[in-house]
N, C-alpha and C positions, 0 to 999 in steps of 0.2 A: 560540268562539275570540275572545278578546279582540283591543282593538285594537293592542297591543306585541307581539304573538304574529305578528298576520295583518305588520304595518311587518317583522316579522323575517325573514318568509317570503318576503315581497317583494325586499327586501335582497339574502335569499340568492340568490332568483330574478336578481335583475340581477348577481350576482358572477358566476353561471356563465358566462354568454356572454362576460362579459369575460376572464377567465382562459383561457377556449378561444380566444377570440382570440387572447389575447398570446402563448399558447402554440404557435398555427397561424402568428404570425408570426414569433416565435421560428425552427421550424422553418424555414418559407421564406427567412427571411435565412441562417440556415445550409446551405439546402441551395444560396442562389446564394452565398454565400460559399465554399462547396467546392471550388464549377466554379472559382471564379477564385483560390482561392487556392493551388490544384493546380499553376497557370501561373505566377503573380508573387507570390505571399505565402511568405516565409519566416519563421518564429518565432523572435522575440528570445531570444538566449542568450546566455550568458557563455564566453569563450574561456581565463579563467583560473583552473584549478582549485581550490577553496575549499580543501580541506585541508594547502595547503599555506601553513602560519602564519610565525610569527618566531620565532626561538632569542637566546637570550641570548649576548654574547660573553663571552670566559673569557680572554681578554688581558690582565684586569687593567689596561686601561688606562680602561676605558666603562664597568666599576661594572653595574650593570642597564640598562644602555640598549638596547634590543632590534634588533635587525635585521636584513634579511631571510634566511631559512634559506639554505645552501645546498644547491640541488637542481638538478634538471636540468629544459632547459627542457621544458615537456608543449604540443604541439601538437594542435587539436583536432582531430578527425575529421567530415568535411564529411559532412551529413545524418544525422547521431546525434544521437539525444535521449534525454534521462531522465526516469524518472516516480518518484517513491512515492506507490502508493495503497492507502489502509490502510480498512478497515470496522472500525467502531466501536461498541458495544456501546450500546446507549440505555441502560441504568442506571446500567455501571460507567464510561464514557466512555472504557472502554480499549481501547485499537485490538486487538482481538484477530485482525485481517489484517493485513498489513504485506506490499507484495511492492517490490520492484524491479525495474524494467520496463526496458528500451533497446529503442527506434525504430530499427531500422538502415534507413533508403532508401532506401542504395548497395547494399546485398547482401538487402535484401529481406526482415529478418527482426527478428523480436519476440523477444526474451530475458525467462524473466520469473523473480527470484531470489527465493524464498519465506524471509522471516523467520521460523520460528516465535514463537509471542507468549509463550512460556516461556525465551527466550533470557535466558539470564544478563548482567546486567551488573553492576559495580562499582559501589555506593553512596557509595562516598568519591572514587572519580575521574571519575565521572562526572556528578557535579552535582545528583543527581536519588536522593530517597531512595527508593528501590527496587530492587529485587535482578532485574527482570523487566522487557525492552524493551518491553511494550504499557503501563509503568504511566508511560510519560517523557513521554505526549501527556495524562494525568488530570492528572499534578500541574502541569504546564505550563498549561493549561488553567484549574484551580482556583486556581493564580497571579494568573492573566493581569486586570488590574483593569479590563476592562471585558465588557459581555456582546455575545451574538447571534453573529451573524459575524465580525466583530471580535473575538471572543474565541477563537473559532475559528481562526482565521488566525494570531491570534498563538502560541496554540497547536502550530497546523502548522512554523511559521518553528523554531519552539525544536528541534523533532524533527526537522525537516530539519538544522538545524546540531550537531544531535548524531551525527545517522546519516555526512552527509557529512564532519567530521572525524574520525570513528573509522572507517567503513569507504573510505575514500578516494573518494568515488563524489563527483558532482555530480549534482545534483539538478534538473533544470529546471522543473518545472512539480508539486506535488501535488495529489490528487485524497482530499479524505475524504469518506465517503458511509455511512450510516446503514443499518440494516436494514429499512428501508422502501425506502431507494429499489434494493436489489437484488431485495425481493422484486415490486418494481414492473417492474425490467429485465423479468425472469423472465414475469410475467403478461404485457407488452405483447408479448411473442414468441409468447406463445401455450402456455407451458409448454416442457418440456423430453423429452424421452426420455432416461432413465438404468439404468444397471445398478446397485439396491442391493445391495452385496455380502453383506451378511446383515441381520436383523431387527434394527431400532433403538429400543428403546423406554428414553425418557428423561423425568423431569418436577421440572422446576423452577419453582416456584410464586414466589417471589422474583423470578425474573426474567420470570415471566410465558411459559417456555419448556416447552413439552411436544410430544416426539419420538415420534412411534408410525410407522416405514414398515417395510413388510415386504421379503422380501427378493427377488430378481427385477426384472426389467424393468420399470420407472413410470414413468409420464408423471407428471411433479413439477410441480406450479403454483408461486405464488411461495413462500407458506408452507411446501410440502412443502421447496423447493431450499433454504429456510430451517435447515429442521430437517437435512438431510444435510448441509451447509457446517459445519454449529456443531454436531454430534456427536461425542462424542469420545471416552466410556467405554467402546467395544465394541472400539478399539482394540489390538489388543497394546501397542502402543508409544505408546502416549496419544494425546500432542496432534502426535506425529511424522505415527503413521497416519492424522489427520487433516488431514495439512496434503501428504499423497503422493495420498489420496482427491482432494482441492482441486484438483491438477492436471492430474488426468484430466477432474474436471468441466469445468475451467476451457477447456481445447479442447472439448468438445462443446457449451458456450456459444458459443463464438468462432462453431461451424461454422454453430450455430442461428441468430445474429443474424443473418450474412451469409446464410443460404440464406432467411430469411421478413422481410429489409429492404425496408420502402416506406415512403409517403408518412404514412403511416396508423399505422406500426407506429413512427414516427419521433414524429409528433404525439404519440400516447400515453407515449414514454417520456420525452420533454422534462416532459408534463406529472407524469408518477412522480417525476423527477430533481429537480425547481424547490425550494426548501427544502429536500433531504433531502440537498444535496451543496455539496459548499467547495472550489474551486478554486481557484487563481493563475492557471489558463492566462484569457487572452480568448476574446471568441467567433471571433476570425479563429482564434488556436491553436487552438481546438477542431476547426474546419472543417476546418484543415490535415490536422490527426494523425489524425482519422477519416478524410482521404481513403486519408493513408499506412498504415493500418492495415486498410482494408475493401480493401485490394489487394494482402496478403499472401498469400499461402497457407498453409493450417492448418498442413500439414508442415512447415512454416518460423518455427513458432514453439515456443521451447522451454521447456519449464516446469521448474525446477530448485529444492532447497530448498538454501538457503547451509549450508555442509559445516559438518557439525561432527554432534554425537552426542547425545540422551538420556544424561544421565550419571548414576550410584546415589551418594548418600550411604554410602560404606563403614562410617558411622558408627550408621544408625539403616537402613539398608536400603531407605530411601524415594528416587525420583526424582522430585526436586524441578525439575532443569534441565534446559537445552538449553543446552551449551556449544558453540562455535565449539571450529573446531579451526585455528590461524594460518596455519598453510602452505595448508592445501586453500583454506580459504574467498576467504586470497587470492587464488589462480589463481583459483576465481570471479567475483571481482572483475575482477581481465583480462581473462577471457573473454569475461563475459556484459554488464558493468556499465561499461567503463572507457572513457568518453569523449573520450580524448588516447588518439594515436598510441603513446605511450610507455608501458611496463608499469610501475604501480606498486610499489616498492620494498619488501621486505619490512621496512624497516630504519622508513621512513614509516607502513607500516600499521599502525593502531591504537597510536599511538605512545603516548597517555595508556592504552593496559592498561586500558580499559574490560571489553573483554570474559575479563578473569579477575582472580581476586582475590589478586595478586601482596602489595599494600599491608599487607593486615589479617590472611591466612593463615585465615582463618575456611574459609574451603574449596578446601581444598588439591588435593583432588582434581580441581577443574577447572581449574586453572593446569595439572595432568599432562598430563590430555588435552590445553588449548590448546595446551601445546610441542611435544606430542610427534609 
């Protein structure tokens, strides 16, 4: 062994302790930040909703001078929060998760509204040339003129203000995170126990992605929970039945974490999480929202995918999308998402017609479904 070899070996040798430190302290700040921020820490939020912008007036007397809409006032709802947190794809950088989360701490419950990542949206009105909501965080991303986190972040912010002024929601805090660091969640619990509903055998050598689990009861490590999250051809209904599979998972994660949480299992996943994830919240918000969320109970949280439908090109017979459908998806929005007192307006929602293609008529067929 040379001597650049044995210096490198050394090196790595002195990284590790340090990393498990920072990590072991990491966690103990978090874990005394819980205790006390359970009692006196509240997370910084906004009381006035984004999506509500400026209209132009038509008096004819102000020309384009803009000013404010009129709407009704929206008061917020004391101990509600909102999350999007979406997983990300390591090649294509396309959020191919996307959910909608609400914190309720008065009534004790987790809402969580699944986006499909084949959602249609409008290329012309929505700012962003793609026809598919997981491609708004790539090109925002591939934009954005600087790199690392920072690029990241700027990223996130664009997708946040795309989501929160078409689907009326506010957004408080996101959360993006990579396929490593769920496959990390997953191992630091200890794996999972799952029902594969049938045999999955997938391989993609591009993406570096190859699915083999059988069908029956498996204990899934992080890579196997990998592969059943991101399956999607055995499907009937494509990327739908993959995203109704996601929320059965997703409570038997919930139950996992809270029935094998310690000190130990804490350590290890800060150290899975460290690089592999991009937040806004701070470490006090983190503390907070993991106290209010490890004191929920499983049956008080609902997993829901935002209404709308798989829809057929009557033209070529292929299903291409996932259309919204306007009336249901908004009462989703009320129900599960809407952080003011007051119900969002059907007249406000979606009011740039992102999610159908009214403008260009290229596919008519999902403007039917969104009305109707």
């Amino acid at each position: 062994m040379n001597d650049n070899n044995l210096k490198k070996e050394e090196n790595n040798g002195k990284k590790r302790p340090i990393v498990l430190i920072t990590v072991i302290a990491f966690v103990l700040s978090l874990a005394l930040l819980t205790g006390i921020c359970a009692i006196v820490f509240r997370p910084s939020i906004s009381s006035d909703p984004p999506f509500v912008g400026t209209l132009p007036t038509v008096n004819g007397t102000t020309g384009s001078e803009e000013v404010p809409a009129v709407t009704p006032e929206y008061t917020r709802k004391d101990g509600y929060y909102t999350f999007l947190v979406c997983g990300m794809d390591n090649v294509s950088k396309n959020t191919d998760v996307m959910m909608l989360v609400s914190l309720d701490t008065k009534n004790g419950e987790v809402n969580i509204l699944q986006i499909p990542r084949d959602t249609f949206i409008n290329r012309d009105t929505s700012g962003y040339r793609v026809t598919r909501i997981n491609g708004i965080y790539t090109l925002a991303y591939t934009a954005a003129p600087y790199a690392g986190e920072t690029r990241k972040k700027l990223a996130m912010d664009k997708l946040c203000e795309s989501i929160e002024s078409s689907l009326c929601v506010t957004i408080d805090r996101y959360v993006l995170m990579d396929t490593k660091a769920f496959v990390g969640i997953i191992d630091a619990i200890g794996g999972i126990d799952y029902y594969v509903p049938f045999d999955m055998d997938y391989e993609d050598p591009e993406q570096d992605l190859y699915i083999h689990l059988k069908e029956g009861m498996q204990h899934l490590d992080g890579k196997e929970a990998e592969q059943f999250i991101r399956y999607r051809s055995g499907y009937i209904t494509g990327d739908i039945g993959r995203v109704e599979a996601r929320a059965d998972f997703l409570k038997a994660l919930y139950e996992k974490v809270r029935a094998s949480f310690s000190l130990s299992v804490a350590v290890e996943m800060a150290k899975q999480l460290i690089g592999s994830v991009t937040t806004d919240a701070t470490l006090e918000d983190i503390a907070f929202f993991a106290s209010a969320v490890y004191a929920i109970d499983a049956e008080n949280i609902n997993v829901k995918t935002l209404s709308g439908s798989a829809v057929m090109n009557p033209e070529n017979g292929v299903w291409t999308y996932y259309a919204l459908n306007k009336k249901a998806a908004l009462a989703d929005i009320n129900r599960y998402m809407n952080a003011f007192k007051e119900d969002v307006s059907y007249d406000i929602f979606d009011k740039n017609a992102i999610f159908t293609d009214d403008p260009n008529g290229k596919n008519p067929y999902i403007s039917q479904y969104y009305y109707s």
